[in-house]
C-alpha positions as CSV (number, residue, x, y, z in Angstrom):
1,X,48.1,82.9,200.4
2,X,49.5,83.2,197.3
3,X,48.4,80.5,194.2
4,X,49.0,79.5,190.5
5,X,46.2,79.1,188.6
6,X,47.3,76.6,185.7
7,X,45.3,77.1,182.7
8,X,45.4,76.4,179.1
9,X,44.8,80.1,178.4
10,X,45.6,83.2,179.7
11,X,43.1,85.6,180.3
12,X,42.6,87.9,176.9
13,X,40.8,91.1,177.5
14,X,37.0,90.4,177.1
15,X,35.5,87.2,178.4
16,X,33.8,85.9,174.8
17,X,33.6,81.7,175.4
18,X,32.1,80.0,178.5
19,X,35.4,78.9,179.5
20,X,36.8,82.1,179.8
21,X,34.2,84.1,181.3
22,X,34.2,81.2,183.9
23,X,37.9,81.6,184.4
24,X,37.3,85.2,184.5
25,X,33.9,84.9,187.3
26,X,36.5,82.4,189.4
27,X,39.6,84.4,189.3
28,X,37.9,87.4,190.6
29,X,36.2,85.7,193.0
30,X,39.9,84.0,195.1
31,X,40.9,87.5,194.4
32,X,37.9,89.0,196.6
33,X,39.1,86.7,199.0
34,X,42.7,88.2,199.4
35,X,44.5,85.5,197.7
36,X,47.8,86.6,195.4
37,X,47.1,84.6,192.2
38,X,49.3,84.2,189.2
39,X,47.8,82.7,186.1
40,X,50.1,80.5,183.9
41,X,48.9,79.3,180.6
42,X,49.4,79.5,177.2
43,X,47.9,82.5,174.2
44,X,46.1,82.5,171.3
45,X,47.8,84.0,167.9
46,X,47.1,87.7,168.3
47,X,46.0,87.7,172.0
48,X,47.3,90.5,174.0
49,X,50.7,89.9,175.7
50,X,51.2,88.8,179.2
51,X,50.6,91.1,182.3
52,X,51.9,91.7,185.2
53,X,50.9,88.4,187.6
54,X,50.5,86.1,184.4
55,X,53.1,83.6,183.2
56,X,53.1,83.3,179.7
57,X,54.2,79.5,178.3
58,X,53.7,80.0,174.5
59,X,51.6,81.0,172.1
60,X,49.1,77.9,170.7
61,X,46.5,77.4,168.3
62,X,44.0,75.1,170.7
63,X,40.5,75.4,168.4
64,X,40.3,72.7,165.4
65,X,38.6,75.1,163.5
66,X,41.5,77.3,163.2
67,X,44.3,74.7,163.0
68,X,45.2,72.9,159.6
69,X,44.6,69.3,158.1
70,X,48.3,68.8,158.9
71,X,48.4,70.1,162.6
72,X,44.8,68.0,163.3
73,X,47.1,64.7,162.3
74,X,50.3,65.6,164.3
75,X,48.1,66.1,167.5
76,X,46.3,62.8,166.9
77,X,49.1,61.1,166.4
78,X,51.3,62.6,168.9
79,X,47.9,61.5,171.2
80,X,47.9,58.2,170.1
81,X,52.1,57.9,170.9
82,X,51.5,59.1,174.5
83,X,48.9,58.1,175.8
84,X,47.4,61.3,176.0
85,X,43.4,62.7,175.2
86,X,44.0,64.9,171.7
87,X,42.7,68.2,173.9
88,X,45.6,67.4,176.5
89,X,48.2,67.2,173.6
90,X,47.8,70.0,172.0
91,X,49.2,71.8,175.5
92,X,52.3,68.9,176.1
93,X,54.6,72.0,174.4
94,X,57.6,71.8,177.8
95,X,59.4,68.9,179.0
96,X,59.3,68.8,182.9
97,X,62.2,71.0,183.7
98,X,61.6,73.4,180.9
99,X,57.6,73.6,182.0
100,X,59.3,74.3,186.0
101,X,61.8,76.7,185.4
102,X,58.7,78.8,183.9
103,X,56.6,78.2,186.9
104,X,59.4,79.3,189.2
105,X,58.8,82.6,187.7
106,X,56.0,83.0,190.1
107,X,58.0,82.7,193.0
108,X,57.0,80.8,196.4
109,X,54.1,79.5,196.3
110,X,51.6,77.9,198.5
111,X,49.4,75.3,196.0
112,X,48.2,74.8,192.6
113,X,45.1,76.0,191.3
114,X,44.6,73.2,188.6
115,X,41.5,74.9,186.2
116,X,40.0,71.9,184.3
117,X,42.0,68.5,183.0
118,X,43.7,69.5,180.1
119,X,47.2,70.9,181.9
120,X,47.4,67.9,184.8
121,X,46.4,65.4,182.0
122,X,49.5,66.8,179.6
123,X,52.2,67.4,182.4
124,X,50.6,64.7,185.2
125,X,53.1,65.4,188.3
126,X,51.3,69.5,188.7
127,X,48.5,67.2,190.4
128,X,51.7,66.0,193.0
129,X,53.8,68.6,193.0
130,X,51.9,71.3,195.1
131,X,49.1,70.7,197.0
132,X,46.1,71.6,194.8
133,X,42.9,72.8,194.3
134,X,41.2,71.3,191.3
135,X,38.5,73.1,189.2
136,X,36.0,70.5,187.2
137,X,34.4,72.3,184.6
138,X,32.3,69.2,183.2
139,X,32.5,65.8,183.9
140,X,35.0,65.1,180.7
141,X,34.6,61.6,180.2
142,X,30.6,61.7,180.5
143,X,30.7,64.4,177.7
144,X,33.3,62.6,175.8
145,X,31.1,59.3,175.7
146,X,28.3,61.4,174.6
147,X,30.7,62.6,171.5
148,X,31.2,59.2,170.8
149,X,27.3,58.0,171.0
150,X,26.8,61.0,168.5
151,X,29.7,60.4,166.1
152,X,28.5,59.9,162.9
153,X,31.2,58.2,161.3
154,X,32.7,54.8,163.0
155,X,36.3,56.8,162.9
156,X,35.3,59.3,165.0
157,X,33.3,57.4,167.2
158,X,36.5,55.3,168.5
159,X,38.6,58.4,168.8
160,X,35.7,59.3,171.1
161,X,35.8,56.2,173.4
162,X,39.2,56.7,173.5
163,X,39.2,60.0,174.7
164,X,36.3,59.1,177.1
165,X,38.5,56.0,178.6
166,X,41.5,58.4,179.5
167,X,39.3,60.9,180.4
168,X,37.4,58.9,183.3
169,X,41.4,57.7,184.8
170,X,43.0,61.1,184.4
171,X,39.7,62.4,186.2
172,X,39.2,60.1,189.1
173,X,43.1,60.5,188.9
174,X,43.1,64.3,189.7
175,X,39.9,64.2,192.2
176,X,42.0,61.8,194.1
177,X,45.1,64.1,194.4
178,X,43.8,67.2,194.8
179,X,42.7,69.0,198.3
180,X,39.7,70.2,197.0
181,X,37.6,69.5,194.1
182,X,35.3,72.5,192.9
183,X,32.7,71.4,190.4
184,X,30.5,73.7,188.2
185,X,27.0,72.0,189.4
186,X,26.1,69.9,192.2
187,X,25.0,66.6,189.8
188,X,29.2,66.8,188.8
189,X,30.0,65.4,192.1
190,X,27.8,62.4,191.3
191,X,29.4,62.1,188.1
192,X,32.9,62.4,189.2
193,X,32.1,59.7,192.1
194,X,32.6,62.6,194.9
195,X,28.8,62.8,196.5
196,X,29.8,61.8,199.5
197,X,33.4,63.4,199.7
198,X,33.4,66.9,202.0
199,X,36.5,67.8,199.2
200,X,33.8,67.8,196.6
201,X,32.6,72.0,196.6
202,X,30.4,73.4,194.5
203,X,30.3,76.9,192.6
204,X,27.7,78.9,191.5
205,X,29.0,81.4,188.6
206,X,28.2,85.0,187.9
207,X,29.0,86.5,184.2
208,X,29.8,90.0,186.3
209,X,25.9,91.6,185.4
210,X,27.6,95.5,185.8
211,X,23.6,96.1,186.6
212,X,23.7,99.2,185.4
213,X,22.7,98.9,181.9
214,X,19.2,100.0,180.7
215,X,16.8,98.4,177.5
216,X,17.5,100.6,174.8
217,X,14.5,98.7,173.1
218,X,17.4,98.0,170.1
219,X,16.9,94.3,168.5
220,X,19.3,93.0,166.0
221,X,17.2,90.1,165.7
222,X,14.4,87.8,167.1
223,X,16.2,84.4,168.8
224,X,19.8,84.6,170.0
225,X,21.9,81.5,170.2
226,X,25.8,82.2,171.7
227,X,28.0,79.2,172.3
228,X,31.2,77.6,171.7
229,X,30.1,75.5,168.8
230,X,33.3,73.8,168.1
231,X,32.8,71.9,171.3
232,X,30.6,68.7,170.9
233,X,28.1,68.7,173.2
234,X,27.2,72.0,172.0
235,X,26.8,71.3,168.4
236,X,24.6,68.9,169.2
237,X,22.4,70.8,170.4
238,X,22.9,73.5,168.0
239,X,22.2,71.0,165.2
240,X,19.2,69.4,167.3
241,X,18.1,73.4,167.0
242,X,18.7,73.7,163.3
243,X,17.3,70.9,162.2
244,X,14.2,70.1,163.8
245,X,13.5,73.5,165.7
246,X,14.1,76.2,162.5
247,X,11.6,74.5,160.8
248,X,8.6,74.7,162.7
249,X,9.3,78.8,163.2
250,X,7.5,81.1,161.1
251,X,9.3,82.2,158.6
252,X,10.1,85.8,159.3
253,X,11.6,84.9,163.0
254,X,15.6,85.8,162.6
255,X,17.8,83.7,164.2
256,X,21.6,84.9,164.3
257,X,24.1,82.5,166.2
258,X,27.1,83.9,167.6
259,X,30.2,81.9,168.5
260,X,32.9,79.8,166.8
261,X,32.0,77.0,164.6
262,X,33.6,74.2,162.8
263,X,31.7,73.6,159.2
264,X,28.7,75.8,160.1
265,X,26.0,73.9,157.8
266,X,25.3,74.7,154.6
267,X,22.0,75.6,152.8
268,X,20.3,77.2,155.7
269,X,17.1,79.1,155.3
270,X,16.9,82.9,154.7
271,X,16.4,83.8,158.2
272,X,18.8,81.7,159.6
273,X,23.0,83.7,160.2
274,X,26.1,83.0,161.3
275,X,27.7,86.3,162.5
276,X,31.2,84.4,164.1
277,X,32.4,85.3,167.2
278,X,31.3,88.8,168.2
279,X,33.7,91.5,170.6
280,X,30.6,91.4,173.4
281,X,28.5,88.6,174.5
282,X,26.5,90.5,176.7
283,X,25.9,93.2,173.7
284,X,24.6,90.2,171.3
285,X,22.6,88.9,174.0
286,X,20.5,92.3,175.1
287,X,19.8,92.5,171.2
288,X,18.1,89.3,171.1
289,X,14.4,89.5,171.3
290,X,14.5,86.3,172.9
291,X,17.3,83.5,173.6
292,X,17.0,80.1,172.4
293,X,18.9,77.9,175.4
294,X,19.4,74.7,173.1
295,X,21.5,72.3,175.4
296,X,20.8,68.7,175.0
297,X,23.7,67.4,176.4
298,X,26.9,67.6,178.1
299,X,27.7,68.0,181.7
300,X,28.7,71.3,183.9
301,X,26.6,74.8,184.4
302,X,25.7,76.5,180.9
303,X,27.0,79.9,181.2
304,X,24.6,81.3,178.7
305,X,21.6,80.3,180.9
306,X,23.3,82.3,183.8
307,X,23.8,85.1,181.7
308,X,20.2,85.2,180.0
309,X,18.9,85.0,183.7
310,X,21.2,87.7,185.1
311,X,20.2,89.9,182.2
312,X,16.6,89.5,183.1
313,X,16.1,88.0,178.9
314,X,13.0,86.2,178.0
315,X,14.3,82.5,176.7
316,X,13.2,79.0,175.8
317,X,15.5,76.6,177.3
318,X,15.6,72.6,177.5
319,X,15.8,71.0,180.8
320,X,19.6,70.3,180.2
321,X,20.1,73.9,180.1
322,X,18.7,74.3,183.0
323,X,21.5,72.4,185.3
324,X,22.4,74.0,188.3
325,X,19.6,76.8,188.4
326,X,16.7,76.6,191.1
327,X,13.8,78.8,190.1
328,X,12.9,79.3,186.5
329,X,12.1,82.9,185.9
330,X,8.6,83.6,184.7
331,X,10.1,84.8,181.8
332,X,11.2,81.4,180.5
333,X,9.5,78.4,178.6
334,X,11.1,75.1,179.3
335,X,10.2,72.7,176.9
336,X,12.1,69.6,175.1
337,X,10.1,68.8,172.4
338,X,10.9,70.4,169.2
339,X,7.1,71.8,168.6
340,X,6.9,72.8,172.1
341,X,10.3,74.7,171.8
342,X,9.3,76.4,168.9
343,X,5.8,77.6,170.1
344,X,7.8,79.0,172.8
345,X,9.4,81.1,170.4
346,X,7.2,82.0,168.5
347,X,4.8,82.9,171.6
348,X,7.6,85.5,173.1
349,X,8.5,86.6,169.8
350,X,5.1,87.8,169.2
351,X,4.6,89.2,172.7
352,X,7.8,91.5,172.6
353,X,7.5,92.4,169.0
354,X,3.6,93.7,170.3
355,X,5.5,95.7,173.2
356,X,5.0,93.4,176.3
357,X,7.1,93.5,178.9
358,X,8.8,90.6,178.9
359,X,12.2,91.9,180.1
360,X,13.0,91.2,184.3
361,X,15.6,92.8,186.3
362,X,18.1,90.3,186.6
363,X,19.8,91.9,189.3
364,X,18.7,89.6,192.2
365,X,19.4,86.5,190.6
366,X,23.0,87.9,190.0
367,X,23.8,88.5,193.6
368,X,23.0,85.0,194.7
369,X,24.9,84.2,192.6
370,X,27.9,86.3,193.2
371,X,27.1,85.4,196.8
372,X,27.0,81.5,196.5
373,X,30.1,81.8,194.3
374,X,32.3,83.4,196.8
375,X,30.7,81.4,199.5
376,X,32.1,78.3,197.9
377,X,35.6,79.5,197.0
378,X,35.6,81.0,200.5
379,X,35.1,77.0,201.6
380,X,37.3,75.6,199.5
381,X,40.1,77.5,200.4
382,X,39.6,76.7,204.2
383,X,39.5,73.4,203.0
384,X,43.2,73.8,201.4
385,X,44.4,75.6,203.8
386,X,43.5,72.3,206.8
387,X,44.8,70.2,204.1
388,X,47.8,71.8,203.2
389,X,48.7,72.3,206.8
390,X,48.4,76.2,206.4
391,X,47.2,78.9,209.2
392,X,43.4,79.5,209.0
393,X,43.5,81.8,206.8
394,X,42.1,85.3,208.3
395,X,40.8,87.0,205.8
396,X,37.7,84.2,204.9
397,X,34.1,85.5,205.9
398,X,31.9,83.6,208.0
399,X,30.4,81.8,205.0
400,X,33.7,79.6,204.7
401,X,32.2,77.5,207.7
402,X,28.5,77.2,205.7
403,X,28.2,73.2,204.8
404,X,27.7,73.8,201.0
405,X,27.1,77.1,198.9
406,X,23.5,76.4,198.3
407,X,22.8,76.7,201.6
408,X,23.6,80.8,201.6
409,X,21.4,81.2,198.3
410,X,17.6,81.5,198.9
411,X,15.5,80.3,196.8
412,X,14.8,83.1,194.1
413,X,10.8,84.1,193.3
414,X,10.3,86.0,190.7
């Protein structure tokens, strides 16, 4: 079987954003699977060129923190003039036959793999066009109204309804035309209105844990916080953290947050750091004394709770970070209060810095869910395949025909 996955970005060496280590942790796994993929999508300035089985549609500046004052206004008002969510815009670079002929460079294909809403939002017929396999990694219009009930300026806060308006058509939309629908966390199928819909497949993701990397007892600094901070629903919770977590720390805990920001805030305390967006999550991760899992909002999986847990990291975590994941290791405090969070800080800080053993081999947890992710893309493709009017495709394990991906994940004790 041989696919195009439709992105808007092509893979770029190291996985550093939740987006793209999920594109990476799904790519690999329809390739375990035997299927021929080509990726289409568009590059960063400065990413590495195109490779061999990758379409390359033009090179894009997609972050508002490294666009200008001038770009921000042509995408909102080139939004505004079609219709279009601002996000979605920023990709509508090809008319119809010009995006096509660059498609074709793929060759026959059997179906689309359309990876989140921004590319069937911007060129609408790729959700008609092929028979396709659609890949929700948040419930858009959910996280967009939370944007807007967070905006602090009345300006923002209508671009925000806006955006969540489009967002919940152009979703319902694609769910209705697609084959399969793969969400990130089984509470997404509620949210897209697909709990009852066999089309509706969840996936479990795996960062790749190599599992082969020992504790060299190296800490950079006490709490860790990685994240995409130019998205929303992140900085809120990074804010939430900031502001009424920092605090109610004791003053020599070091915090460093990693990841892209737009406006990191000013006048932060002494022990407080931006370090930007660093060559190896993992690496910044593993030199945490602890991990601060701030989430309080948004929909999807939060990739950096996978990743803490795989690596076997002592954390603090909020109940929203903790979507998707079925045993808490013992190595975690879960608490959504701001004292609470912080005395779970301060309580592993103390232990770690005093020797304890607070690290966990991770390396359980990681093949579940390495397991439960294949499992699902196994059954999604089956899926396709009846839909699409395909042979059964030979080379699925027995796990295509399990009912949902949970059920070939135990439940993990630790």
């Amino acid at each position: 079987m041989h696919l195009l996955f439709l992105s808007s970005l092509l893979p770029d060496g190291v996985a550093t954003t939740g987006f793209e280590i999920a594109n990476a942790a799904i790519i690999a796994a329809y390739r375990r699977q035997g299927v021929r993929l080509t990726i289409a999508g568009f590059r960063r300035d400065g990413a590495r060129p195109a490779e061999d089985g990758e379409i390359d549609l033009g090179t894009i500046v997609l972050e508002n923190a490294a666009a200008t004052s001038r770009q921000k206004a042509l995408w909102l008002l080139g939004a505004l003039a079609s219709g279009r969510t601002v996000s979605a815009e920023k990709l509508a670079r090809h008319s119809r036959d010009s995006l096509m002929r660059r498609l074709a460079e793929a060759g026959p294909i059997d179906g689309f793999v359309l990876n989140s809403v921004q590319m069937p939002i911007a060129y609408p017929f790729l959700a008609t066009d092929k028979p396709s396999i659609f890949i929700a990694h948040n419930v858009e219009h959910r996280s967009a109204g939370e944007n807007a009930a967070n905006a602090a300026d009345p300006v923002n806060r209508l671009l925000y309804r806006r955006e969540a308006r489009i967002l919940r058509r152009e979703e319902a939309r694609i769910c209705r035309e697609a084959a399969v629908v793969h969400t990130l966390s089984g509470d997404d199928r509620i949210g897209l209105g697909l709990a009852a819909d066999n089309r509706a497949v969840p996936l479990a993701l795996s960062i790749g844990r190599d599992g082969a990397t020992a504790d060299d007892g190296k800490r950079q600094h006490d709490v860790g916080l990685i994240g995409t901070w130019s998205w929303a629903p992140n900085r809120v919770g990074l804010d939430w953290f900031l502001e009424r977590v920092v605090p109610l720390l004791p003053a020599d805990v070091t915090v460093a947050i990693a990841g892209r920001i737009d406006g990191p805030p000013q006048n932060m305390p002494a022990n407080v750091r931006f370090v930007g967006r660093v060559p190896d999550a993992q690496d910044f991760v593993r030199g945490s004394r602890v991990v601060a899992l701030a989430t309080k909002g948004g929909t999807g999986v939060q990739l950096k709770t996978i990743e803490t847990f795989e690596e076997g990291l002592p954390a603090v975590a909020t109940p929203a970070a903790l979507r998707g994941i079925d045993a808490v290791p013992d190595n975690v405090r879960v608490a959504d209060d701001p004292q609470a969070f912080a005395d779970g800080i301060a309580e592993l800080v103390a232990a770690e810095r005093a020797g304890g053993e607070l690290r966990l081999d991770g390396a359980r947890f990681a093949a579940r869910q390495l397991a439960a992710l294949d499992a699902g893309i196994a059954r999604g493709l089956a899926i396709f395949a009846a839909a699409a009017g395909k042979p059964s495709l030979t080379m699925l394990p027995d796990c295509a025909r399990a009912a949902e991906p949970s059920e070939v994940v135990e439940r993990i004790s630790w």
